[in-house]
N, CA and C atoms as an extended XYZ file, in Angstrom:
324
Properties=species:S:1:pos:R:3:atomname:S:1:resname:S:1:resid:I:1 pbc="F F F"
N       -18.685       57.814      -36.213 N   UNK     1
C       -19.622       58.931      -36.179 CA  UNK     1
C       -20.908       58.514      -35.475 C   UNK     1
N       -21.494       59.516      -34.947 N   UNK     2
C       -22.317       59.031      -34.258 CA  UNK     2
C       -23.846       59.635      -35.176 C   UNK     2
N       -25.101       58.939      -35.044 N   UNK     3
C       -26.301       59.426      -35.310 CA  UNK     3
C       -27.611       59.747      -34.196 C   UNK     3
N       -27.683       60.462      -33.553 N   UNK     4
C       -28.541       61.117      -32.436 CA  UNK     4
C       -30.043       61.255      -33.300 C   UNK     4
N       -30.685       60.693      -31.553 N   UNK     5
C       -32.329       59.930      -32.452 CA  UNK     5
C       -32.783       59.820      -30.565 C   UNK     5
N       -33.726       60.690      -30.370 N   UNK     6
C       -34.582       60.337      -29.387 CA  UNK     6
C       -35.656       60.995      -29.114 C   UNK     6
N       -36.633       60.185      -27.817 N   UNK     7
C       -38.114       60.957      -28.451 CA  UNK     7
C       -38.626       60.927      -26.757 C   UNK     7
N       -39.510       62.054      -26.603 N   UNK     8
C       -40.030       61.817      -25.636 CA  UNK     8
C       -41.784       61.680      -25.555 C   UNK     8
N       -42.043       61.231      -24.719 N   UNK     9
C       -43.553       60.513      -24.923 CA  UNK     9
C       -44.267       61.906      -24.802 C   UNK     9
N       -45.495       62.302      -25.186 N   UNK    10
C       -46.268       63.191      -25.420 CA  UNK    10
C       -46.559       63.706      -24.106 C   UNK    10
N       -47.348       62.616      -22.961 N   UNK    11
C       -47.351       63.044      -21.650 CA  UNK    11
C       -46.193       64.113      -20.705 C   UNK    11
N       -44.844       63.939      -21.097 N   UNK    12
C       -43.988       64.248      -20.345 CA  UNK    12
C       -43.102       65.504      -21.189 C   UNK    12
N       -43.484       65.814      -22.542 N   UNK    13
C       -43.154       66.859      -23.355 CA  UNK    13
C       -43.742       68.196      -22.783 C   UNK    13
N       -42.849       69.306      -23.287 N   UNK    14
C       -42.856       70.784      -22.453 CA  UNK    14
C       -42.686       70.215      -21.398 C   UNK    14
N       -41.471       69.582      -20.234 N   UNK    15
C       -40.932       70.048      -18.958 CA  UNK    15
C       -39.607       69.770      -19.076 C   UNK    15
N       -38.985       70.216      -20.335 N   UNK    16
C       -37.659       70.249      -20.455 CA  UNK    16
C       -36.790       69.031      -20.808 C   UNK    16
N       -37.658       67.934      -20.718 N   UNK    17
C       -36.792       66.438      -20.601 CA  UNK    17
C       -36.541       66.279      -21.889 C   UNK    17
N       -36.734       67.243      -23.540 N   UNK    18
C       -35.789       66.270      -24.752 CA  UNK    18
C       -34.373       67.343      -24.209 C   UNK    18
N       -34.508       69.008      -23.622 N   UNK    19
C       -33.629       68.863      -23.654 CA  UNK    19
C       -32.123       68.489      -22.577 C   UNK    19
N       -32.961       68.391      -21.764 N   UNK    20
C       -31.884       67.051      -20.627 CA  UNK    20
C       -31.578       65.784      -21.362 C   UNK    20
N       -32.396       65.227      -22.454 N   UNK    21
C       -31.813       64.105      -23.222 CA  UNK    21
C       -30.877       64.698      -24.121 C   UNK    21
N       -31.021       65.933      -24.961 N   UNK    22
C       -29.796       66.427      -25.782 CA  UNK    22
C       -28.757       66.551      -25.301 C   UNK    22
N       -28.621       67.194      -23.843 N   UNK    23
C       -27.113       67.723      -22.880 CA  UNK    23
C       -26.759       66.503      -22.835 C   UNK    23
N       -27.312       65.348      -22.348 N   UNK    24
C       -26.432       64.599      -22.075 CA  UNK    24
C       -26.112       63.184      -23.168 C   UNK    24
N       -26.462       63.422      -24.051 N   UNK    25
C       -26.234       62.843      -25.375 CA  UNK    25
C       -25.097       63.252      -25.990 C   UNK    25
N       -25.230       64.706      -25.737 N   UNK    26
C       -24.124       65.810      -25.981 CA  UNK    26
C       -22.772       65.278      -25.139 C   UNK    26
N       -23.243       65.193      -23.726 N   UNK    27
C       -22.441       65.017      -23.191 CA  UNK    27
C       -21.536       63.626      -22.869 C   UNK    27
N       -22.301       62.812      -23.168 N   UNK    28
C       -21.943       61.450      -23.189 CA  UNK    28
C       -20.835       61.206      -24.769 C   UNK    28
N       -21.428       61.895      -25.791 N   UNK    29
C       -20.609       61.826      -27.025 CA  UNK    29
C       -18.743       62.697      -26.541 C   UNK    29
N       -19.557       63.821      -26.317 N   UNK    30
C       -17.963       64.578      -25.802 CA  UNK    30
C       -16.694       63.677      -25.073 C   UNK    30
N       -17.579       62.673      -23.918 N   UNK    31
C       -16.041       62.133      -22.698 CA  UNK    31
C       -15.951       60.602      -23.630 C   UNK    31
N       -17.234       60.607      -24.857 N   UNK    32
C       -16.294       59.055      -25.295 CA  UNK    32
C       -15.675       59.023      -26.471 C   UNK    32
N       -15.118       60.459      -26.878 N   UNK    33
C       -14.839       61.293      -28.044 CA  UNK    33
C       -15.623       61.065      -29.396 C   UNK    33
N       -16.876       60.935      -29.673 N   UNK    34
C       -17.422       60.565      -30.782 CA  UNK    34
C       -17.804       62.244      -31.108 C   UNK    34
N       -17.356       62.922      -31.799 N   UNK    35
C       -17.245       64.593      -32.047 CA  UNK    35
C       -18.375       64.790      -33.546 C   UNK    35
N       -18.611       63.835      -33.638 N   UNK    36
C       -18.993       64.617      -35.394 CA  UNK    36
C       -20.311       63.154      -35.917 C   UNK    36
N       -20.967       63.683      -36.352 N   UNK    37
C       -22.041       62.891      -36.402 CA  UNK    37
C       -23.448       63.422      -36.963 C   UNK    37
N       -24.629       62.757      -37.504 N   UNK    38
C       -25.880       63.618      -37.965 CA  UNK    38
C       -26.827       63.527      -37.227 C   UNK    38
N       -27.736       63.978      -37.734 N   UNK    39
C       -29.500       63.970      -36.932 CA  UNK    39
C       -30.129       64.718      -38.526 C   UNK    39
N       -30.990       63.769      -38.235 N   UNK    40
C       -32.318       64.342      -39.351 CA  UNK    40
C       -34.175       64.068      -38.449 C   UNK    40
N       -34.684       65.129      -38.742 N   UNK    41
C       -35.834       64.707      -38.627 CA  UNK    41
C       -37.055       65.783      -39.960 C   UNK    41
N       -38.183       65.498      -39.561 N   UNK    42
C       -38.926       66.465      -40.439 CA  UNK    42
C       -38.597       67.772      -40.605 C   UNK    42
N       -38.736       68.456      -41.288 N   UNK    43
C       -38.814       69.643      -41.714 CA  UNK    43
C       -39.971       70.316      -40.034 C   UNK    43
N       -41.618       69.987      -40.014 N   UNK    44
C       -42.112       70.631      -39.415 CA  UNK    44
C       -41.906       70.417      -37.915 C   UNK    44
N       -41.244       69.676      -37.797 N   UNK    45
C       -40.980       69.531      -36.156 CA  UNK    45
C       -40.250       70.124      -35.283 C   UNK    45
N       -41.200       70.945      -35.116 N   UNK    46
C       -40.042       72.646      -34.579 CA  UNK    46
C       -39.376       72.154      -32.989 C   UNK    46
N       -39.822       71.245      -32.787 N   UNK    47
C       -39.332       71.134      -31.089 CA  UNK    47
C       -37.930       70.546      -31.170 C   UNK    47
N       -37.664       69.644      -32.224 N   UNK    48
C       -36.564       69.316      -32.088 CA  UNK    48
C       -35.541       70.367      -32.878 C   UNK    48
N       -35.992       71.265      -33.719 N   UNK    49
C       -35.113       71.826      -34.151 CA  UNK    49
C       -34.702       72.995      -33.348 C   UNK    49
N       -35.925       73.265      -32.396 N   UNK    50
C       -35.430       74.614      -30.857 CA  UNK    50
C       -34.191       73.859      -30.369 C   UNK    50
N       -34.507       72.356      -30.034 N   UNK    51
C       -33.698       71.380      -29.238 CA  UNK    51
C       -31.981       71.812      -30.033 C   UNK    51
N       -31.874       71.446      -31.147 N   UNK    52
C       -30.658       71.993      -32.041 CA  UNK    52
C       -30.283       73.138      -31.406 C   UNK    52
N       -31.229       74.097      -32.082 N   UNK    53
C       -30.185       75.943      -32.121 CA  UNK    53
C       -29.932       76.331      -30.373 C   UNK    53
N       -31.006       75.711      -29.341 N   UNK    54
C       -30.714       75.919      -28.360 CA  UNK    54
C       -28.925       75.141      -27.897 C   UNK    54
N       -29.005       73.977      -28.450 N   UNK    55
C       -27.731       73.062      -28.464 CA  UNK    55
C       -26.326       73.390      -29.289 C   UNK    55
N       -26.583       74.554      -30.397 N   UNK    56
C       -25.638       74.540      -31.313 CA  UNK    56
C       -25.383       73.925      -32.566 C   UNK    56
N       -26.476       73.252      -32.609 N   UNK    57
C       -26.219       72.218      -33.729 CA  UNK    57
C       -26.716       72.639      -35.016 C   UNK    57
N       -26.532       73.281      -36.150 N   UNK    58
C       -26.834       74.133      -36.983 CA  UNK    58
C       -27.341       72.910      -37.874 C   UNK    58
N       -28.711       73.519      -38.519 N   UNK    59
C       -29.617       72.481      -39.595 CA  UNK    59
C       -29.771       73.266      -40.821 C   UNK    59
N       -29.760       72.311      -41.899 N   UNK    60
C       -30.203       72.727      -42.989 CA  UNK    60
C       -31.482       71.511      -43.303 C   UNK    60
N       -32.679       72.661      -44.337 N   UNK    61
C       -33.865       71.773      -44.650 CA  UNK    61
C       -33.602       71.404      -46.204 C   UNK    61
N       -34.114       70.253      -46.189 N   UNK    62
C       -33.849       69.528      -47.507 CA  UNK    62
C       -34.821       68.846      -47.947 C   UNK    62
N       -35.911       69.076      -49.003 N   UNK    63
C       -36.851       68.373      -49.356 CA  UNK    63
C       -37.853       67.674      -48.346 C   UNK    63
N       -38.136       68.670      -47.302 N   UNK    64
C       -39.044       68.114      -46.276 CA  UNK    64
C       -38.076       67.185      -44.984 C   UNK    64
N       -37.452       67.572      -45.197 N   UNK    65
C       -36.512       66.807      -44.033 CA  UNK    65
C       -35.316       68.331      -43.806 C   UNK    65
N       -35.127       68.120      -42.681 N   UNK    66
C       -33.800       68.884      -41.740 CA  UNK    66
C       -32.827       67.947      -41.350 C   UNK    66
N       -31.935       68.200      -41.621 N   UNK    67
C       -30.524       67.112      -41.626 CA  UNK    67
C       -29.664       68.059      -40.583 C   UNK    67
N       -29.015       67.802      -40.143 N   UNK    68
C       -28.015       68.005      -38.813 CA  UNK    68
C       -26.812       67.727      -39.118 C   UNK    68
N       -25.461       68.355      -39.547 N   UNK    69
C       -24.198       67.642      -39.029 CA  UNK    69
C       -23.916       68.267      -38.007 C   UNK    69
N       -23.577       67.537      -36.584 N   UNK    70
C       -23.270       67.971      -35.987 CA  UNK    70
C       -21.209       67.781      -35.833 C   UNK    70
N       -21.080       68.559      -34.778 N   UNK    71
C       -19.403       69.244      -34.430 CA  UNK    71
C       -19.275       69.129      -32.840 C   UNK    71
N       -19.241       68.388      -32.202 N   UNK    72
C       -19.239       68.750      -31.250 CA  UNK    72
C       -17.219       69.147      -30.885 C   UNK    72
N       -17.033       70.095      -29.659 N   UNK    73
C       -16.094       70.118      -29.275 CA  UNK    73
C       -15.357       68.907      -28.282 C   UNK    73
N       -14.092       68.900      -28.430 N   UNK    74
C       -13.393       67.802      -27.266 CA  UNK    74
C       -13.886       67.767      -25.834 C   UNK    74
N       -13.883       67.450      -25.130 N   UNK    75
C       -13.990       67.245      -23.621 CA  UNK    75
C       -13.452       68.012      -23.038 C   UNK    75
N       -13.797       68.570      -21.924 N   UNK    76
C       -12.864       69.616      -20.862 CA  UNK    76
C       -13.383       68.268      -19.693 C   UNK    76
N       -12.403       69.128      -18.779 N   UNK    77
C       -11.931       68.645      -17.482 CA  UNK    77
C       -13.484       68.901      -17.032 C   UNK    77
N       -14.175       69.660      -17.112 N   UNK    78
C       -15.311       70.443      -16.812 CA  UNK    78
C       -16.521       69.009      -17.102 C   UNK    78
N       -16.171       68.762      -18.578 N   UNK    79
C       -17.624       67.751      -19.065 CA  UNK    79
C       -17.384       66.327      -18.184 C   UNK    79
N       -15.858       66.336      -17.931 N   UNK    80
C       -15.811       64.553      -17.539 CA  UNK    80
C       -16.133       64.365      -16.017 C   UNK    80
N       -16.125       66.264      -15.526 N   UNK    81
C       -16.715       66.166      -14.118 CA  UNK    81
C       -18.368       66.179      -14.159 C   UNK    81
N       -19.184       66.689      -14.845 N   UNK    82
C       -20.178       66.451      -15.010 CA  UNK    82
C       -20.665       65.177      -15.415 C   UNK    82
N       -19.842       64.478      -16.623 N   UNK    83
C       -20.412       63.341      -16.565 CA  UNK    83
C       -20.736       62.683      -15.556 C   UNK    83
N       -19.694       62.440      -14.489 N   UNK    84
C       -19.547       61.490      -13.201 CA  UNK    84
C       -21.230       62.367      -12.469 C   UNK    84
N       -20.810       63.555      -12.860 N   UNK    85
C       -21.974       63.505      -11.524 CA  UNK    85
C       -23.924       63.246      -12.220 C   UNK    85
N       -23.721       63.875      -13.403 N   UNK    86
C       -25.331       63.314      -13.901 CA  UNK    86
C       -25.350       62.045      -14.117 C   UNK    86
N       -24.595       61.075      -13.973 N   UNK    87
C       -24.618       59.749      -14.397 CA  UNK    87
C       -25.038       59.059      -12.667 C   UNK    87
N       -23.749       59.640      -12.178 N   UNK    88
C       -24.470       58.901      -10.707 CA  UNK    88
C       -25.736       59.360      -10.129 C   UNK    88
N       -25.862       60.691      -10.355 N   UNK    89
C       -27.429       60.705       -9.816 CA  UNK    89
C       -28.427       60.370      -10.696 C   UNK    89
N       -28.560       60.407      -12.114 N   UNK    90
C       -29.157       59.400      -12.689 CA  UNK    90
C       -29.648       57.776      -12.255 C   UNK    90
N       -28.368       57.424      -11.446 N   UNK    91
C       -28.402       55.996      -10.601 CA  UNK    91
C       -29.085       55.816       -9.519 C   UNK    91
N       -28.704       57.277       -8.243 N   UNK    92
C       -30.053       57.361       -7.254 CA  UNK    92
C       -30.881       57.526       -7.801 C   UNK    92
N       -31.157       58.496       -8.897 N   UNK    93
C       -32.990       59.015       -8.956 CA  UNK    93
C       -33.896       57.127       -9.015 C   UNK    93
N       -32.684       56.426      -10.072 N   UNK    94
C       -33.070       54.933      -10.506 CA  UNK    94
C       -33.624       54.093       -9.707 C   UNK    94
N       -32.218       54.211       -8.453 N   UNK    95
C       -32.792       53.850       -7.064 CA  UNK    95
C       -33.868       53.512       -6.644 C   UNK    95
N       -33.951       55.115       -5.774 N   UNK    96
C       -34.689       55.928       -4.857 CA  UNK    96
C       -36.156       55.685       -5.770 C   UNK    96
N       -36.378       55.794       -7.030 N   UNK    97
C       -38.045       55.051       -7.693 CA  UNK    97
C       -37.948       53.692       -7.477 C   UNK    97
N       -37.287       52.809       -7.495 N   UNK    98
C       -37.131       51.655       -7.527 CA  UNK    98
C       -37.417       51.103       -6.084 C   UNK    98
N       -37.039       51.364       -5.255 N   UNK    99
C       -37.323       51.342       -3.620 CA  UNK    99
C       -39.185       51.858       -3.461 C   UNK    99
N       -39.226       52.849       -4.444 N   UNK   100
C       -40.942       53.329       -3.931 CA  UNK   100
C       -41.942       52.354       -4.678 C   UNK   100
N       -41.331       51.865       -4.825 N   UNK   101
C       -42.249       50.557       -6.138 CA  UNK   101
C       -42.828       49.776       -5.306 C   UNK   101
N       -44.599       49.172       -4.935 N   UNK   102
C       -44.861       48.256       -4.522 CA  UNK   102
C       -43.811       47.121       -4.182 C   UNK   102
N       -44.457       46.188       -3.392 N   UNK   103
C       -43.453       44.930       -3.708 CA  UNK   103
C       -43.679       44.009       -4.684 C   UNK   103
N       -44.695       44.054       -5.273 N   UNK   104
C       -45.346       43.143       -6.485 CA  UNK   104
C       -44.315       43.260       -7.142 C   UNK   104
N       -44.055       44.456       -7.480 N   UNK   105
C       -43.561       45.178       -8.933 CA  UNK   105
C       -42.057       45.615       -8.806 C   UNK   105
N       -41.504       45.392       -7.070 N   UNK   106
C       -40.296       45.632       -7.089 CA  UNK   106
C       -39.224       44.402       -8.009 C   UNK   106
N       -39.639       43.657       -7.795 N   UNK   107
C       -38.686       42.421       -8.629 CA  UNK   107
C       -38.781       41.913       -9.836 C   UNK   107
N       -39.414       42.763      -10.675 N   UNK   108
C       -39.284       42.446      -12.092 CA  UNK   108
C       -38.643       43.762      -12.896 C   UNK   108
């Protein structure tokens, strides 16, 4: 089973990036069949719980905490083609910053 846990830094919150980290958390669980699994966080932390209902992932609140089981469905032909492709361009974007890097700072 899997337990889903990630955060994004304050600077870079509201432009969509926890939930590009959910899809493909989502999606990474789906092609390596890990289907069923939790998430808990606070009760008041509404961003991650939009992140859920936008995702499917139905919460219940429990003594100041929201607990998650999640369900995900099997893999389609569909997710294992997506994987390949957000994963490799994940690798250029990696790149293509990595190349714009001073040279000080390219080799560490």
């Amino acid at each position: 089973k899997m337990e889903l846990a990630f955060s994004v830094l304050p600077k870079y919150q509201g432009r969509g990036m926890g939930s590009l980290l959910m899809k493909r958390c989502i999606q990474w669980c789906r092609t390596h069949n890990i289907l069923e699994g939790q998430m808990i966080c606070l009760s008041h932390n509404s961003t991650i719980k939009h992140l859920c209902t936008k995702h499917n992932i139905h919460m219940v609140n429990d003594q100041g905490e929201t607990l998650a089981d999640i369900h995900l469905d099997p893999a389609s032909a569909g997710t294992y083609f997506y994987e390949v492709i957000d994963s490799n361009a994940a690798v250029i974007d990696w790149l293509t910053k990595r190349t714009l890097l001073p040279l000080g700072r390219a080799s560490s």
